[in-house]
N, C-alpha and C positions, 0 to 999 in steps of 0.2 A: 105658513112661515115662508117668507121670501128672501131665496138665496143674496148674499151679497155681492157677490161672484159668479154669473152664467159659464157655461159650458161654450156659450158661444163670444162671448163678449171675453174671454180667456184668449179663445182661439184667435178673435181678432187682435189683440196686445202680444200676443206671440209671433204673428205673420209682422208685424211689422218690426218687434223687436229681432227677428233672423233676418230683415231683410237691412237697417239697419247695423246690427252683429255681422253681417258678410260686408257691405260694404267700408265698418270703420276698421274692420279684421286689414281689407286690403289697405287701406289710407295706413294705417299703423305702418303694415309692414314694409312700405315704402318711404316713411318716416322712416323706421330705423335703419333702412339702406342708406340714405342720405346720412346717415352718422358713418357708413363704415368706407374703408378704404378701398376695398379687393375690385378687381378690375370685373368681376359679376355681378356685384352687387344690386342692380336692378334686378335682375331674376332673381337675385337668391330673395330680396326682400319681399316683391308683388308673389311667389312663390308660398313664402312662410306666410306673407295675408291669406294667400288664395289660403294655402291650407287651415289654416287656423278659423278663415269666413266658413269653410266649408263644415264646422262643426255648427252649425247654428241652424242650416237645413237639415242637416241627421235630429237634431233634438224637434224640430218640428214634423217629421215623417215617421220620430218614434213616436211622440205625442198623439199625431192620428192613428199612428198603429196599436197603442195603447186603448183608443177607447174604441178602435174599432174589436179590439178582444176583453173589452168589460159591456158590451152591448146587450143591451135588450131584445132578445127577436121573441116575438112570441109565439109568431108563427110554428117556428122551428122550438118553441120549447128552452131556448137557450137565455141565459140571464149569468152572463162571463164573470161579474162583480161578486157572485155567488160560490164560484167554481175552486177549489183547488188546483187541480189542475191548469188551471188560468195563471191563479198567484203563480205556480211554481214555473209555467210554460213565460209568463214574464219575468219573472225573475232572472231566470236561465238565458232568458232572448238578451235583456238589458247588460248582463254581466257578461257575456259574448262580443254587443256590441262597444262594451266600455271596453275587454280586451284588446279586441280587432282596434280600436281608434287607438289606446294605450303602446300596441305594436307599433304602429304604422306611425306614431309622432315622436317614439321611442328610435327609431329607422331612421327616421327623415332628422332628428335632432343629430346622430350619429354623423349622418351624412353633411349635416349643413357644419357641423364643429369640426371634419377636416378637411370641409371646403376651404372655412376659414381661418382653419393654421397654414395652410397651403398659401396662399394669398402671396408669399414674398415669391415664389416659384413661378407663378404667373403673370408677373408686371417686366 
């Protein structure tokens, strides 16, 4: 039976969709600077792109971290896709890194919403 979808032919539609995903992240977020007012606005916009691009390389380095923890070694005895331990050791990894990004856009959304209420303080 022959997959429809390789492992590797994945891998290449994803490199390019993250590379893609980062640069219309930044284009976006300078789009929407050019709608606002505040006398920052270019950073605060190429800023929210960068960050928002910058999800699209974490999904591609969890991606190869993923099958680098369902691998095959036979050498070593190891077959990860089989393991509990694996499920649960991904599980725990991915639900850590959705946190930590969840904080950190959680933070920065705080931050950028009284940059701009501020905005009249600053012109």
């Amino acid at each position: 039976m022959k997959e429809i979808v390789t492992i590797e032919a994945f891998d290449k539609w994803l490199i390019v969709f993250v590379a893609v995903g980062f640069f219309v992240s930044i284009v976006g977020g300078l789009i929407w600077a050019k709608r606002l007012t505040h006398p920052k606005r270019w950073q605060m916009g190429g800023l929210t792109g960068f960050l928002v691009g910058c999800i699209f390389p974490i999904i591609y380095a969890l991606w190869r971290f993923y099958l680098w923890r369902i691998r095959i070694d036979l050498d070593k005895n190891f077959v990860g896709l089989h393991r509990i331990d694996v499920l649960v050791g991904n599980l725990l990894i991915f639900a850590l890194a959705g946190a930590i990004i969840g904080l950190i856009g959680r933070t920065y959304a705080r931050w950028l919403s009284f940059q701009l209420s501020q905005k009249g303080e600053g012109e």
